[in-house]
PARO-659918 format. One record per residue (C-alpha): residue in one letter; x, y, z. Coordinates in pm, whole numbers, plus 50000, padded with zeros to 5 digits. Each point is the difference from the previous one (the first is absolute). Layout:
N
aXYZ/...
! end
This chain:
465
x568038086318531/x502794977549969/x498084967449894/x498765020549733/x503395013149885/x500934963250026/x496934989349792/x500255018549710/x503894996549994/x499564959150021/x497015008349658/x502345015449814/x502894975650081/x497794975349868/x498805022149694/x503855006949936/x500744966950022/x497504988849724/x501415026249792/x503594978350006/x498624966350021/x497124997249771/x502315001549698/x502564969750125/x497254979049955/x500715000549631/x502404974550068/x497664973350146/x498045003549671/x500394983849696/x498215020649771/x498915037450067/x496315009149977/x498485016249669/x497555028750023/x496824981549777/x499874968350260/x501445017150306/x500025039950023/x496985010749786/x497834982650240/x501535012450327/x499615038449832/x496424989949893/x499114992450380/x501925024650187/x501095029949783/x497855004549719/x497055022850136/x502145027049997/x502464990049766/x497805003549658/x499285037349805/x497635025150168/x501714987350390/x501905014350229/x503024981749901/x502215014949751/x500214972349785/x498124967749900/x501404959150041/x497624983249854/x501854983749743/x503694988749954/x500675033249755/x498595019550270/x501864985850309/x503454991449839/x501345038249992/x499465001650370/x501354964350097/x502695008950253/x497955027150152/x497154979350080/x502624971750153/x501485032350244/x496305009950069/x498584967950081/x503274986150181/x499895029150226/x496394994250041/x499195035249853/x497714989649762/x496884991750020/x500075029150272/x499174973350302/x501905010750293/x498614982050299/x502664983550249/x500044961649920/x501054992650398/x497235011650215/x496465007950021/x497344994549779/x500934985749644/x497284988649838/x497715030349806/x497565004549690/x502195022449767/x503024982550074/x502215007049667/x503384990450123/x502054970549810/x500994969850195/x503674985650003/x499494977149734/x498575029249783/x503195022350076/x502024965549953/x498354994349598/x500785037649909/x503215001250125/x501004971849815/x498175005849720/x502345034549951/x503454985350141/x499104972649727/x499675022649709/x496565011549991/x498714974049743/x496605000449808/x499884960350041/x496944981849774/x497225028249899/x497624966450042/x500715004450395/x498695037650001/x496924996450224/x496925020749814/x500105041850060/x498185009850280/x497325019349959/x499025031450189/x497045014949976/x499165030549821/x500635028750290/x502165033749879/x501544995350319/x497074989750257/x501334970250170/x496684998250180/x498684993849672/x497815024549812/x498175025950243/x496184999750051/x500935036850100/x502965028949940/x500595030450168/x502225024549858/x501395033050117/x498245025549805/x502705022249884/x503134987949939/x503115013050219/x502965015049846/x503424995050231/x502865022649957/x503184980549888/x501995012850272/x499335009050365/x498884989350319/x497314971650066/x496385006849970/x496994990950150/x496275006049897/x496754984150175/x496325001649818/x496764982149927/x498614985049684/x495944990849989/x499374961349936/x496895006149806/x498924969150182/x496394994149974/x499324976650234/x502154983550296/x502574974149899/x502534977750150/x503635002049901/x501594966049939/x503355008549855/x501405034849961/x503145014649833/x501325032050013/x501985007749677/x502675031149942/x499525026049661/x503735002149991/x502104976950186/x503055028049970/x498525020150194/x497204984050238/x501904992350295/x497514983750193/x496475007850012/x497004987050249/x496104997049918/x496764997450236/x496335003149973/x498475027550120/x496354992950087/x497185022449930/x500565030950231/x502954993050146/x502975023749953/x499865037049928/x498205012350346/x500815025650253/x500794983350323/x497605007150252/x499835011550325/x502005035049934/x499845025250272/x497755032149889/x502035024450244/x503865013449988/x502134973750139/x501695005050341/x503874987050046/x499134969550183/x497294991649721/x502935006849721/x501974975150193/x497324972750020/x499215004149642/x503454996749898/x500534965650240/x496724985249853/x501505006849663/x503434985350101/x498244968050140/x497424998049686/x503564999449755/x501974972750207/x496854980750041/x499275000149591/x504104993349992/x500024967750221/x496664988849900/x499404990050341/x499174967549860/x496855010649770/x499554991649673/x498445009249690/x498064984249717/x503235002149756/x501014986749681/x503425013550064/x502775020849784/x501884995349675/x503744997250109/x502724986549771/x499474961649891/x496444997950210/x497484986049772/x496274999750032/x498624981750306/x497014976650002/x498394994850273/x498884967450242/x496954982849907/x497155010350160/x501965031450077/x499735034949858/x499715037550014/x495925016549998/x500605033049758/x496725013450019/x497905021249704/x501345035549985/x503484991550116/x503395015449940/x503494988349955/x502305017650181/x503895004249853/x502605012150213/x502945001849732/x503684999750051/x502005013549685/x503345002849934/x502485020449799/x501264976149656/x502485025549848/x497455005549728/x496345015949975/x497624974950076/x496324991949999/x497634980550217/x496184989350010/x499804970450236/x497274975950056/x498814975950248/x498074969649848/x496984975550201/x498994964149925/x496444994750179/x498324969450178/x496854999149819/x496865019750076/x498164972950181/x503674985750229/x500445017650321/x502984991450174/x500534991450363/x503095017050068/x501265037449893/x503615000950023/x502005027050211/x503285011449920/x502405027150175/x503635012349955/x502044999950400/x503305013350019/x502625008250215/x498235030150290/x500085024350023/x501495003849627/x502195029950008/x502354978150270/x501304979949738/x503615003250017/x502434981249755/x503555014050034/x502604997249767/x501944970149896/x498044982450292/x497404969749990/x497135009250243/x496564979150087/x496795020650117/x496544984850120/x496595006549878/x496974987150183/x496424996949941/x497024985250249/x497644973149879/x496625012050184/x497864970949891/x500744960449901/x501925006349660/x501204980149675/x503245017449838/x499524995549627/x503495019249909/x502665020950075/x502005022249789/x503205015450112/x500375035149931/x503185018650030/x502055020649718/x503664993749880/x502064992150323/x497144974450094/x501504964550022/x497864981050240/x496764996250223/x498824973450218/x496334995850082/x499044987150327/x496854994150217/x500005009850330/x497334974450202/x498255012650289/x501654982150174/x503715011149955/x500644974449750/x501655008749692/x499574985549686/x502255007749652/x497355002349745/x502275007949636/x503075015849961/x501595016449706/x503614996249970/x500695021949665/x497985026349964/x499915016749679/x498595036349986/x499234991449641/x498044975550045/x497585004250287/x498434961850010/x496524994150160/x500244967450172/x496764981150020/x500044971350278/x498224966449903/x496564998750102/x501044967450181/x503075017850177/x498585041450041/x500435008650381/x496874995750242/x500785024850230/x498205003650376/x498545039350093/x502755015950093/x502614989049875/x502915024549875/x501554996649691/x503435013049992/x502255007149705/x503575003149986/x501475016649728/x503755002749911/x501915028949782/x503614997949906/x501615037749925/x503724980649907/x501334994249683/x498854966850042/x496655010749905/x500414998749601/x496635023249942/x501335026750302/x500455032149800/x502175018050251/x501494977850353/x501085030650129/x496795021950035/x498274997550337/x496214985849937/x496745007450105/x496584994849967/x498515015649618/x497594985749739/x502415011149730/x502264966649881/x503555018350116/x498024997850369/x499054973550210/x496784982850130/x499704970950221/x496904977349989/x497554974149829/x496775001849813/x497154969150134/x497314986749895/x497354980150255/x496704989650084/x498395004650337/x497824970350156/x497534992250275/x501414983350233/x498154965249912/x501335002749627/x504005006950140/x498854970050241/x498924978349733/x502135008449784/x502964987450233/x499204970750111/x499464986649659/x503685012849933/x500974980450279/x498034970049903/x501385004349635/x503654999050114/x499484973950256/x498924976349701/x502815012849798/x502534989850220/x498834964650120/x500044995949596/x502794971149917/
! end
């Protein structure tokens, strides 16, 4: 789509153009910020949950001996709007949403200055108090009322191909619960690729299928069998817009999710946690024994809504085609069947990803740009949350449609090799082409209620002087 081309062209204009302007404003200043009255508290805010020991960044700023060292990196992070990893496109769609962790102009403005002007200390009277975290050995859902752990650990092979593995671990859950917050955290970030967790409820998984034949199959039978296998596969592939109670995967920079009020997943007594694990080769031996951590509602709270959540991609799958040195856009689609609130989206593609654009797809052939994500960054696979005030009220049957964009040029700074063809592969050197959502489903006189007061609400809003 050209518009698109155009769009995320005219974003990164603008991004460039920060880049080169935002330190000329030096001159209209007559003194350059310091870091104790200007920059500790914009790193306290905005960088600081990661950036402290036992995180996933790889080094703390929380004080001026911490943060100096890495001055002029953090002014080429931040002024390319790299860091904090936020990379939602400031020109259309949706803009407003709960784990918003991206720096405003005037933030990028202080930092940049603060570095073109020398990087100064200033007055240790204007250091704002530490912030303090919470005790949490990395839980940033806070401390677990529950942890489930693989049971043996996993030894990977230093070299080699990718590899996958898929098993169960029992809960030991007494009694039923429901999941507020849940986080799924990596043994050994070298090698855990990715990895993605679900309950299994008493029962479920492990069975025969039913319904087998108890004679030798004829030809035609063969034939039918192998169809209704072909359908079942491209049906679980395109999710034929059905979700799943789902707390979601670990993928690189996604954090723990908490979810809604009033909004949660049932794990009932006797459940498992299902891991479907996606290692990778290091270059050294390495070990792995994953977990997946709960926070509950407590016993006596039931919530009204369980959340749903799904992974759509481009379909069928093995179509993906990304040839080299070429920028290409494919289409993934998935059916609303029932009134619907999106709580998220994540995009999900490997290292040629760039781009996606969400869009909703009204009954009635209207078509509405949800988000869009004009930098994406393989390494860090955000989960944006919309504001509760702002998530999308979608009618039955609406389609939502994602575009997603990969660039196999040189102009694609994490492309390992332009000039191999691409297809689709869960293995990073491959491609995939989708999003991971989140949503609720409502009755039709909560969607209806729920709409008109978001009407009323923004016809108030903007008679306000």
């Amino acid at each position: 789509m050209d518009t698109l081309h155009r769009r995320l062209l005219r974003s990164w204009l603008v991004g460039a153009a920060i880049v080169v302007a935002l330190p000329w404003s030096v001159a209209a200043q007559s003194a350059s910020p310091t870091f104790a009255k200007d920059v500790a508290p914009i790193l306290q805010a905005k960088c600081q949950s990661c950036h402290r020991p036992g995180e996933m960044a790889p080094m703390p700023l929380r004080t001026y001996q911490e943060a100096r060292p890495w001055a002029r990196s953090i002014k080429n992070k931040v002024s390319r709007r790299e860091m904090p990893p936020w990379f939602i496109d400031r020109t259309t769609g949706i803009q407003r949403f709960k784990n918003d962790a991206s720096l405003s102009d005037a933030q990028i403005d202080t930092i940049v200055r603060w570095v073109d002007g020398g990087a100064r200390e200033g007055d240790s009277a204007d250091m704002p108090p530490g912030r303090v975290f919470p005790e949490s050995q990395g839980w940033n859902i806070g401390q677990p009322d529950l942890v489930v752990t693989q049971e043996e650990p996993f030894k990977m092979y230093a070299k080699g191909s990718d590899w996958w593995s898929t098993f169960t671990v029992e809960s030991h859950l007494t009694e039923d619960r429901w999941i507020k917050a849940a986080q799924l955290k990596p043994g050994n970030t070298k090698i855990v690729h990715h990895f993605c967790a679900g309950v299994v409820p008493p029962g479920g998984q492990g069975g025969v299928p039913g319904g087998a034949v108890a004679a030798p199959a004829d030809q035609y039978a063969e034939e039918l069998l192998r169809a209704a296998e072909n359908e079942r596969q491209l049906a679980g592939e395109s999710n034929v817009g059905n979700g799943a109670p789902s707390f979601g995967c670990y993928l690189p920079g996604r954090a723990g999710v908490a979810f809604p009020d009033d909004t949660g997943i049932l794990m009932r007594a006797g459940s498992r946690v299902s891991f479907q694990m996606h290692y990778s080769a290091s270059g050294e031996e390495g070990m792995d024994r994953s977990s997946v951590g709960f926070v509950f509602y407590p016993k006596d709270v039931t919530p009204k809504n369980q959340l749903l959540g799904a992974y759509f991609q481009k379909f069928p799958a093995f179509e993906l085609d990304i040839p080299p040195n070429s920028r290409v856009e494919h289409d993934a689609y998935f059916p609303l069947q029932r009134p619907t609130r999106l709580v998220s989206f994540t995009p999900h593609m490997h290292m040629r990803g760039i781009g996606l654009v969400l869009e909703a797809i009204f009954p009635s052939g209207r078509v509405q740009t949800l988000a869009a994500v004009d930098n994406y960054n393989f390494n860090w696979q955000v989960e944006y949350i919309f504001d509760d005030d702002l998530a999308p009220l979608l009618p039955a049957g609406t389609m939502l449609h994602a575009i997603t964009v990969h660039d196999n040029t040189t102009a694609n700074p994490r492309n390992p090799d332009p000039t191999r063809w691409v297809g689709y592969g869960q293995a990073s050197i491959e491609e995939m082409a989708g999003t991971f959502i989140s949503w609720l489903y409502l009755d039709d006189a909560e969607y209806r209620r729920l709409a008109v007061e978001r009407t009323t609400r923004q016809r108030e809003q903007s008679q306000q002087p």
